[in-house]
C-alpha positions in Angstrom: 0.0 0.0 0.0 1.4 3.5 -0.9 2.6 5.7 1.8 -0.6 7.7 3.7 1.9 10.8 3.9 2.0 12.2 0.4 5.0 14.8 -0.5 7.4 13.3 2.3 9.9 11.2 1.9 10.7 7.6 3.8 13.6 9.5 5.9 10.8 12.3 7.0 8.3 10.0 8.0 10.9 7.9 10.4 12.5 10.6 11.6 8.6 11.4 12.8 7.5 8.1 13.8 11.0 8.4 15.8 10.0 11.1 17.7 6.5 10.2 18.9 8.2 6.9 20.5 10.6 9.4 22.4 7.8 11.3 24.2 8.1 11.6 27.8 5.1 11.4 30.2 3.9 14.2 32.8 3.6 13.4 36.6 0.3 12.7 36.2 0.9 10.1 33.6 -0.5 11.9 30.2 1.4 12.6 27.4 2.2 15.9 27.1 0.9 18.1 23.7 3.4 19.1 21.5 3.5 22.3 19.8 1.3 21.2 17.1 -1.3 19.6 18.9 -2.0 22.5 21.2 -5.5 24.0 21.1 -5.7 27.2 20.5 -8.6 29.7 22.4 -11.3 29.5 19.8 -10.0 26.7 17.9 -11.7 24.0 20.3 -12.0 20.7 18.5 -15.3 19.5 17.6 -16.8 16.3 18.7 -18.4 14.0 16.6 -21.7 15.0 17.4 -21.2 18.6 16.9 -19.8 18.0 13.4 -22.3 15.3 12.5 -24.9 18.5 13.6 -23.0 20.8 11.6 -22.9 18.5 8.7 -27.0 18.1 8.5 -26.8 22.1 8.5 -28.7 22.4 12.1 -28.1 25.6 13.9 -26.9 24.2 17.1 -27.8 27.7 19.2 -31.4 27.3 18.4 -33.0 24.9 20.7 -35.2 22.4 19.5 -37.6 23.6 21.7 -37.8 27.0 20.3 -38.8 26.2 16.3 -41.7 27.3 14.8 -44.5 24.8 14.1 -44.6 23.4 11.1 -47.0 26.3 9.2 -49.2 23.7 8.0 -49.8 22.6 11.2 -52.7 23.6 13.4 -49.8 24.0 16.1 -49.8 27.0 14.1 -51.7 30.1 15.3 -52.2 31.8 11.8 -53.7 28.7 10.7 -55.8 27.8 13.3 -56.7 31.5 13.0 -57.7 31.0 9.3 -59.8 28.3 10.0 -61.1 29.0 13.4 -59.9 26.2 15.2 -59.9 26.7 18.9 -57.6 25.0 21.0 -56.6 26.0 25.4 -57.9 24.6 28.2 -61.8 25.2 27.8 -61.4 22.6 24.9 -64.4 20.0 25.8 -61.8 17.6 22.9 -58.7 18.2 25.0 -57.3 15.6 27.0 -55.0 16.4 29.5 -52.5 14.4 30.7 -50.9 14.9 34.0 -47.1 15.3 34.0 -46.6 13.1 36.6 -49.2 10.6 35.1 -46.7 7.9 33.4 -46.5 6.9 29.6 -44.6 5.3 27.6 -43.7 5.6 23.8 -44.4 3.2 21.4 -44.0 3.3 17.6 -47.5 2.5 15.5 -49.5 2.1 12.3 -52.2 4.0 11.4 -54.8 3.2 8.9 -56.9 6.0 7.9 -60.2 6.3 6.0 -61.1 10.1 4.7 -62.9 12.1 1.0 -60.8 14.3 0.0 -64.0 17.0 -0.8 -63.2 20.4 0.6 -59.5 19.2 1.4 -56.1 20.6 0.1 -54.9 17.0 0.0 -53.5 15.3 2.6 -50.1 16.1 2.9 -49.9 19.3 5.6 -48.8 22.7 3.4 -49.2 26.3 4.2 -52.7 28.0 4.4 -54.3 25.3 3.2 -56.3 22.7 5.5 -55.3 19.4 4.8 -56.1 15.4 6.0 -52.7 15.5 7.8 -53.3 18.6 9.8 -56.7 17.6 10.8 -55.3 14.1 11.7 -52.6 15.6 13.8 -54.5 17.8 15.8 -57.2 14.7 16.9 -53.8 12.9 17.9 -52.9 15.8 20.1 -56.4 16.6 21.6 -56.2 12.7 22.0 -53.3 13.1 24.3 -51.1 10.9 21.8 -49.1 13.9 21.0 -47.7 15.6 23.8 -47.4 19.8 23.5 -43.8 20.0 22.7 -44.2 17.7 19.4 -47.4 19.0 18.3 -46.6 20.5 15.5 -43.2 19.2 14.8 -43.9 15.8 12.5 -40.4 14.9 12.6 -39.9 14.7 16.5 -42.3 11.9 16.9 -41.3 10.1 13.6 -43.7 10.6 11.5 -44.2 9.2 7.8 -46.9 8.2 5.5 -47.7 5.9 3.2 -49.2 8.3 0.2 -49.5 11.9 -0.7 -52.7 12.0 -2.5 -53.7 15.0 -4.3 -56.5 17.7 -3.5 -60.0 16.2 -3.7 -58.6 12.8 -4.1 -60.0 10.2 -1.4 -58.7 6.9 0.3 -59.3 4.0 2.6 -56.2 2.8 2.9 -53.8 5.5 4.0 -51.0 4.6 6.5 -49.1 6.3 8.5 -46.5 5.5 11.1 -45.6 7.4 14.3 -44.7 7.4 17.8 -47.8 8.3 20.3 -47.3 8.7 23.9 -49.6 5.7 25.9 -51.1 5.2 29.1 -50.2 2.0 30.9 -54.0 1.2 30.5 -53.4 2.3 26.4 -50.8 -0.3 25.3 -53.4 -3.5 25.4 -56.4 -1.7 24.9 -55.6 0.1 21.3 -59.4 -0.4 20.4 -60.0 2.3 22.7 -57.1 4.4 21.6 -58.6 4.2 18.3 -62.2 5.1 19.1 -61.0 8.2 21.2 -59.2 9.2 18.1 -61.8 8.9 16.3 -64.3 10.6 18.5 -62.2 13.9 18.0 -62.1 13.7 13.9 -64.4 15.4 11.3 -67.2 12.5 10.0 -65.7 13.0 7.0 -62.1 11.0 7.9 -62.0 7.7 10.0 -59.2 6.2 12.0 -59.6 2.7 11.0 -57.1 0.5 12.7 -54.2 1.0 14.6 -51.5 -1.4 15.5 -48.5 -1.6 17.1 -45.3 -1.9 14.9 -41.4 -2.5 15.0 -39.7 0.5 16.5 -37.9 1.3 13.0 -40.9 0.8 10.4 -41.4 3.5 8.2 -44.9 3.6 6.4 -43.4 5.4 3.2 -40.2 3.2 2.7 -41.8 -0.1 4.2 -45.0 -0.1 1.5 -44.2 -2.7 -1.2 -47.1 -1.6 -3.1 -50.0 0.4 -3.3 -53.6 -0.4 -5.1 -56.0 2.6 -6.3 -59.6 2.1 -7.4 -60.6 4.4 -10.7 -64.8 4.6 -11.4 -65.3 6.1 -15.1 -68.9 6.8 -15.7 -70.0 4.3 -18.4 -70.9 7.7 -20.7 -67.3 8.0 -21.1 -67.3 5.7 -23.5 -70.1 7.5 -25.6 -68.8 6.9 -29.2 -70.7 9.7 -30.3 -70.5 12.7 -27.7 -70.4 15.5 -30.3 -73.8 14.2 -31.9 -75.4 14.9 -28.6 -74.1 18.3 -27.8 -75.6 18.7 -31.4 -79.2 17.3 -30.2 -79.0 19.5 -27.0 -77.7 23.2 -28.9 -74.8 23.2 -26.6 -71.6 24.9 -28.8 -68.6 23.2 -29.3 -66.3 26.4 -30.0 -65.5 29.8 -28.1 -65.4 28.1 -24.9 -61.4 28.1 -24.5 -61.4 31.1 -22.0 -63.2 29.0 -19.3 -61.4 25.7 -20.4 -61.6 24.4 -16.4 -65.4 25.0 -16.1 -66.7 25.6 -19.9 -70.2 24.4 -19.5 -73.4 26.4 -17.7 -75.2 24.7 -14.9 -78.1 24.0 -16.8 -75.8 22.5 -20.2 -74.3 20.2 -17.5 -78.0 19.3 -15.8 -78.9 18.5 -19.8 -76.3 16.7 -20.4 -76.5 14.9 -17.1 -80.1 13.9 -17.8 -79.6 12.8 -21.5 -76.1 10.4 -21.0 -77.3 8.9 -17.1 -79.0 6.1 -19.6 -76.1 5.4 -21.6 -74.9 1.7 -21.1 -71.7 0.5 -22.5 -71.4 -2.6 -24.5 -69.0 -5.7 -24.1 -67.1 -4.6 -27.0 -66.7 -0.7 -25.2 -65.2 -2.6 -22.3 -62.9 -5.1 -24.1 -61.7 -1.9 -25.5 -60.9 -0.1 -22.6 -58.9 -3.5 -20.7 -57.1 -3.6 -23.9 -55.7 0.2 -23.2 -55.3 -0.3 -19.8 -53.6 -3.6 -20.1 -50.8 -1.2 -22.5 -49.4 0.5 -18.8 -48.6 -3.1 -17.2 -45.0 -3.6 -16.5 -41.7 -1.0 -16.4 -42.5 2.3 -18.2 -41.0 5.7 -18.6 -44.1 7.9 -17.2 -42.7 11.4 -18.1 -46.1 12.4 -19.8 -48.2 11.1 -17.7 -47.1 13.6 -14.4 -45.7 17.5 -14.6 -42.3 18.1 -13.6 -40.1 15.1 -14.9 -38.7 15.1 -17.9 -38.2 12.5 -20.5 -35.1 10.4 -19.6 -35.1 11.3 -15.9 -35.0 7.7 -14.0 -37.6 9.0 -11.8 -40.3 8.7 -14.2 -39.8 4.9 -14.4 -42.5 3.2 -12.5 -43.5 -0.9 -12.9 -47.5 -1.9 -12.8 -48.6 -5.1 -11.9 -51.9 -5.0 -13.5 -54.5 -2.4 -14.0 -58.1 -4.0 -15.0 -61.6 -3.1 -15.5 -64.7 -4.2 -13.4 -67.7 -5.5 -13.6 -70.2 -2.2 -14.2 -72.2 -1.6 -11.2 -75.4 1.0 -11.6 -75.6 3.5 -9.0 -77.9 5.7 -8.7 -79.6 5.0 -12.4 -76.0 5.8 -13.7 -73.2 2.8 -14.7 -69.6 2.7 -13.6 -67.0 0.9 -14.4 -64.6 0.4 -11.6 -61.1 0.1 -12.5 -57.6 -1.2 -10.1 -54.6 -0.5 -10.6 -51.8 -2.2 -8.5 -48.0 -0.6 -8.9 -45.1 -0.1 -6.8 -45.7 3.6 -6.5 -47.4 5.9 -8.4 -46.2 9.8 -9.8 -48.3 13.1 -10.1 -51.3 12.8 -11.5 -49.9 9.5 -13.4 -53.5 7.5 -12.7 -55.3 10.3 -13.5 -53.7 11.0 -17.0 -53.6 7.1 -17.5 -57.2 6.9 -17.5 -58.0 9.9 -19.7 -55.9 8.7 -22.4 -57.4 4.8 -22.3 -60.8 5.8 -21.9 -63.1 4.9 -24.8 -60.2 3.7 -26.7 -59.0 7.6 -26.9 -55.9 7.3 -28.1 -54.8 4.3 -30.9 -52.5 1.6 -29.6 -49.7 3.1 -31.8 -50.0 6.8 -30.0 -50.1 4.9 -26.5 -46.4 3.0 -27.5 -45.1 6.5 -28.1 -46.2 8.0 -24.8 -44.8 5.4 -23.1 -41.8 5.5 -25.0 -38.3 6.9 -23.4 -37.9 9.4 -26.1 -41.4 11.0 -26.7 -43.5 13.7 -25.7 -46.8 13.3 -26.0 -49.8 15.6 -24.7 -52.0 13.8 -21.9 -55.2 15.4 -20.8 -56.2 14.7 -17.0 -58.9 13.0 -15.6 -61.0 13.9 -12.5 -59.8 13.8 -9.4 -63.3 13.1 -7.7 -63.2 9.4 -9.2 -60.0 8.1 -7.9 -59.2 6.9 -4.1 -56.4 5.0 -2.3 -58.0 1.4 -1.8 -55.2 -1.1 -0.5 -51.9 -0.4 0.7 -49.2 -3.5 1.3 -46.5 -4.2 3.7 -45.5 -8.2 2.7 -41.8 -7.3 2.7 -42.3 -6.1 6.6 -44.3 -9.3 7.6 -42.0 -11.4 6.7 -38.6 -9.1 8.5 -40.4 -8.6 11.6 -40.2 -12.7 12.5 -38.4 -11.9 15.1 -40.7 -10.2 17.1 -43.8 -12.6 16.7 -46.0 -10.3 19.7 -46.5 -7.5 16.9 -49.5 -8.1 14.4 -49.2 -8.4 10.7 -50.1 -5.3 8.6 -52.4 -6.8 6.7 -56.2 -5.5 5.9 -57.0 -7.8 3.8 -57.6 -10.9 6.4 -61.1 -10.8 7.6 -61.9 -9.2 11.0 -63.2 -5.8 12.4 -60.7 -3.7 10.9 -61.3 -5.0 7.1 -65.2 -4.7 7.9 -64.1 -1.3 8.8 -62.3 -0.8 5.6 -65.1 -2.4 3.3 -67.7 -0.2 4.8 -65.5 3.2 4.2 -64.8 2.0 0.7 -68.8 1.6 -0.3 -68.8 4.6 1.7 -66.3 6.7 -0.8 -68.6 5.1 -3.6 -71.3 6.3 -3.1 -69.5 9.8 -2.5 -68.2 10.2 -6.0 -71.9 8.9 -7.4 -73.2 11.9 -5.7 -70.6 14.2 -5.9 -70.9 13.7 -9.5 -74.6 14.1 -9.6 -74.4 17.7 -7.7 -71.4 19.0 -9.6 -70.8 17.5 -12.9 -67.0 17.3 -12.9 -67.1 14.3 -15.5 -69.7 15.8 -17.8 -67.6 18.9 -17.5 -64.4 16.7 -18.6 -65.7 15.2 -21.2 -66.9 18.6 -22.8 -62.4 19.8 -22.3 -61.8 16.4 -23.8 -64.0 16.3 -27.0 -64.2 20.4 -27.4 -61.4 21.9 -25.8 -58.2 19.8 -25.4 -59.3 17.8 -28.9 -57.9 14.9 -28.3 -59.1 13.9 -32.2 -56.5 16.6 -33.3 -53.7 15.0 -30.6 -54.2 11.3 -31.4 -54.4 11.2 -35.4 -58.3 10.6 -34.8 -59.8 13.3 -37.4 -56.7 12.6 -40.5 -53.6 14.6 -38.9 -50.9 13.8 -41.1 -47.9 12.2 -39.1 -45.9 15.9 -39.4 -48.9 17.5 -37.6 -49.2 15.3 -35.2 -45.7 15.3 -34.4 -45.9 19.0 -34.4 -48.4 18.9 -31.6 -47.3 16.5 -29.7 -43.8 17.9 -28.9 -45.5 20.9 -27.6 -45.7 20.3 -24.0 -44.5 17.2 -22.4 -46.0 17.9 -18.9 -49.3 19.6 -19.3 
């Protein structure tokens, strides 16, 4: 091996080696420092914790205790302000827990049930009220948060499973954190869970909790994740622009309200003439056949906003995305769709569906936008039909042998907490049924993708030479 001290020849490094083996000892039996190794005033050497601080770029004079809240965090005054949330000691929801009461820590899983309506998502941001920040502050009026960590997610470990995006719903969102218990708590989680419960909107539900390993992780311990898609059968109308026609409803000049282009009473037409429209084996066969397209390792890059083609990132692998049976709601048919993948990118289900539905776009136009190299245009489904139905921890079952007390994270086994989770499901059905029937949102879409985004024009449907289409196409890689 070559010699550690570069620039210095063999004679230089004996001669050194030499005289650290000559060093005398002080009375009191410690070496004494030489010259060199003397410490200057103001030149104290740091230990390893204080450079592993200074490394993560912590300001060690602040104390921990001093931060902010995180501002999307009901912790916050501005935002409880904003959305008049009252919290102090005349809080009926408060529980108090005395400081000399004793707890102990342990590390769980949550699995939460919530519609996204009215919500900024669930991921706690900035002046915005979100599933996360509502969650939170049930946790902390639960006495599972104690005052000092309210507010700061990373002191008690906290991680979830999903960000899902505003108005998007789920009954299958985990989360993993550490809760402060009473003795009484630890074998009686059940109750835990009901006063949790007890103190959150009737809009989001905790549905299970369970206690985990001390270093799981829901975001980097899911192996998968499975999401449930309902298209309104009229999607797959194969003549939409004959019945705009029939009902006098323009098809032009409608690009300066492109997210709302349609009246109340166009979309109440509309709404009345397509609820009878039932699709047909063939329709169906159709749409499997696009969705089948996405199965296995793709580049995604047009199917989210802010990756580029040939960024790694936008690789993602799909197990299988398939159609249901139609179920009729309502007087209206759906088609429920699954998709199962390792993870999931921005928007990526959303634009998946919107190009496969009703066979939108040829199979030849679908290779290309999952291809590495191409950009392709994808308009975006809405958000109000898509919710988080199954998340997966296999890999964690089988590492966590070892300690044989802790349960499985599994919902799919039969039992109170997958009753729990079957219920909520039927329950965010029904939701996006009548959601749609009060506000149109897919009667509105299919207006911006007939009249509006044209996806004739985009996908060679109306005789687009192979130049314009290519034209097009490389316009925007990310809308």
């Amino acid at each position: 091996m070559e010699n550690e001290t570069t620039g210095t020849n063999d004679d230089e490094s004996s001669s050194k080696i030499e005289t650290a083996t000559t060093e005398t000892k002080d009375s009191s039996g410690k070496r004494p420092l030489t010259p060199s190794a003397k410490i200057e005033p103001g030149n104290k050497k740091k230990s390893k914790k204080e450079k592993k601080t200074f490394r993560k770029g912590y300001d060690v004079t602040v104390d921990e205790r001093d931060k902010p809240p995180q501002e999307g965090s009901f912790a916050n005054p501005a935002l409880r302000e904003q959305f008049g949330v009252a919290l102090g000691d005349d809080d009926p929801k408060m529980i108090v827990i005395p400081e000399d009461q004793a707890t102990t820590k342990k590390k769980v899983a949550l699995m939460l049930g919530f519609l996204g309506t009215g919500y900024g998502g669930f991921q706690a941001n900035p002046n915005q009220r979100t599933i996360q920040a509502v969650v939170e502050l049930a946790l902390y009026r639960a006495g599972l948060i104690g005052k000092f960590n309210f507010g700061q997610p990373n002191k008690y470990s906290y991680s979830m499973s999903a960000r899902t995006d505003k108005g998007v719903h789920a009954c299958a969102q985990v989360c993993s954190l550490k809760v402060q218990l009473l003795d009484t708590d630890v074998d009686n989680l059940e109750g835990v869970r009901q006063r949790v419960d007890e103190r959150l909107p009737e809009e989001i539900r905790l549905l299970d909790i369970q206690r985990t390993t001390r270093n799981f992780c829901a975001k980097t311990q899911r192996d998968r994740v499975r999401y449930q898609y309902m298209i309104p059968s009229f999607l797959l109308h194969p003549d939409y622009r004959s019945v705009l026609n029939e009902l006098n409803i323009p098809m032009e000049g409608r690009h300066e309200v492109a997210k709302l282009p349609l009246t109340k009473e166009e979309v109440a037409k509309l709404k009345d003439t397509l609820k009878d429209f039932r699709s047909t084996e063939e329709q169906r066969a159709l749409l499997q056949s696009s969705l089948s397209k996405y199965e296995g390792t793709h580049p995604f890059h047009n199917f989210t906003k802010g990756i580029k083609r040939g960024q790694a990132s936008a690789n993602r692998f799909i197990e299988f995305f398939k159609t249901q049976d139609p179920v009729k709601i309502d007087g209206i048919e759906w088609i429920p769709t699954q998709v199962l993948g390792q993870s999931f990118l921005l928007h990526q289900i959303r634009k998946m569906v919107s190009m496969a539905v009703g066979g939108a776009a040829p199979a030849s136009v679908m290779d290309q936008a999952l291809s590495k190299t191409d950009c392709i245009r994808v308009h975006v489904a809405p958000a109000q039909g898509l919710f988080l139905e199954m998340s997966y921890f296999t890999g964690y079952n089988r590492r966590k042998q070892s300690n044989p007390e802790l349960p499985d994270l599994d919902w799919n086994v039969e039992g109170p907490a997958n009753a729990r989770w079957s219920a909520f499901r039927d329950r965010i059905r029904e939701h996006i049924v009548e959601e749609e029937k009060e506000e149109g949102n897919f009667v509105q879409y299919f207006y911006i993708q007939e009249c509006i985004f044209d996806y004739r024009k985009f996908y060679r449907l109306d005789g687009n030479t192979a130049d314009d289409f290519d034209e097009v196409a490389s316009g925007d890689e990310s809308s």
